[in-house]
C-alpha positions as CSV (number, residue, x, y, z in Angstrom):
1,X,114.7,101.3,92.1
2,X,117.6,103.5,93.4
3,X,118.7,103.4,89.8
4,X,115.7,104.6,88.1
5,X,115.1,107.3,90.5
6,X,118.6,108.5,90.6
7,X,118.8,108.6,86.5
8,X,115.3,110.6,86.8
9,X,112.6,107.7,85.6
10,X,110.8,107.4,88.5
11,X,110.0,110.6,90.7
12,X,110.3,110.7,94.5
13,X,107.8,109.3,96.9
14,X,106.6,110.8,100.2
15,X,104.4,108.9,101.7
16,X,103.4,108.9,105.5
17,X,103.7,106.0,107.7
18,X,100.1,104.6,108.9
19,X,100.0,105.2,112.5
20,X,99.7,101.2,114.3
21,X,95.7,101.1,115.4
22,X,94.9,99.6,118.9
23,X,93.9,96.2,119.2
24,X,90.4,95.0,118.3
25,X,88.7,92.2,119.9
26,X,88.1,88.9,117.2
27,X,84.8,88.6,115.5
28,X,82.6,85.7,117.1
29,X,82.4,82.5,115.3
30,X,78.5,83.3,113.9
31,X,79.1,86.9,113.0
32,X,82.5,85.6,111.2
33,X,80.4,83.3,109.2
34,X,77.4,85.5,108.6
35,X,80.4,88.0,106.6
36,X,82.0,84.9,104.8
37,X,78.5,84.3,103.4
38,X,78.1,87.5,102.8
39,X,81.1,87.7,101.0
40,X,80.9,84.7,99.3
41,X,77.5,85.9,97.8
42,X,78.2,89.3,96.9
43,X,78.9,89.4,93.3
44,X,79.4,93.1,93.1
45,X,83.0,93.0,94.8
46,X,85.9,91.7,93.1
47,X,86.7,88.3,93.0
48,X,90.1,88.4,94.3
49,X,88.5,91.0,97.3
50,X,86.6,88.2,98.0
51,X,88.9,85.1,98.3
52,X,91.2,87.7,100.1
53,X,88.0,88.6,102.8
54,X,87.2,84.9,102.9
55,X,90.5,84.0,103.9
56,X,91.6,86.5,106.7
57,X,88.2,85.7,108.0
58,X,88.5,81.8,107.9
59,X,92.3,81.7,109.2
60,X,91.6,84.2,111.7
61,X,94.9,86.3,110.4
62,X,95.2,90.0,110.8
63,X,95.7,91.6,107.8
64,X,98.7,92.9,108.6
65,X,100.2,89.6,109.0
66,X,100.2,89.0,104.7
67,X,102.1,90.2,102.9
């Protein structure tokens, strides 16, 4: 990437660092649920949105934890 930017094929980027947020206190186990059904029947988000939602909410990982 140094390469390409250095030769003039890709242009700088600036982009400002997301400031950390406080901490949040977990969902509780029903209202966890009631959104993994939710998600689980919403057909108007993607797919891939979905499984991703379903997951964070199921392993109880922040989502700052995946990369």
């Amino acid at each position: 990437m140094v390469w390409a930017r250095r030769v003039g094929l890709l242009p700088a980027l600036n982009a400002a660092r997301a400031q950390p947020r406080g901490h949040t206190d977990p969902l509780h186990a029903e209202e966890r649920l009631r959104v993994v059904g939710s998600l689980l029947a919403d057909e108007s988000l993607d797919l891939r949105d979905r499984v991703a939602g379903c997951l964070v909410l199921i392993f109880a990982q922040p989502i700052t934890r995946l990369d």
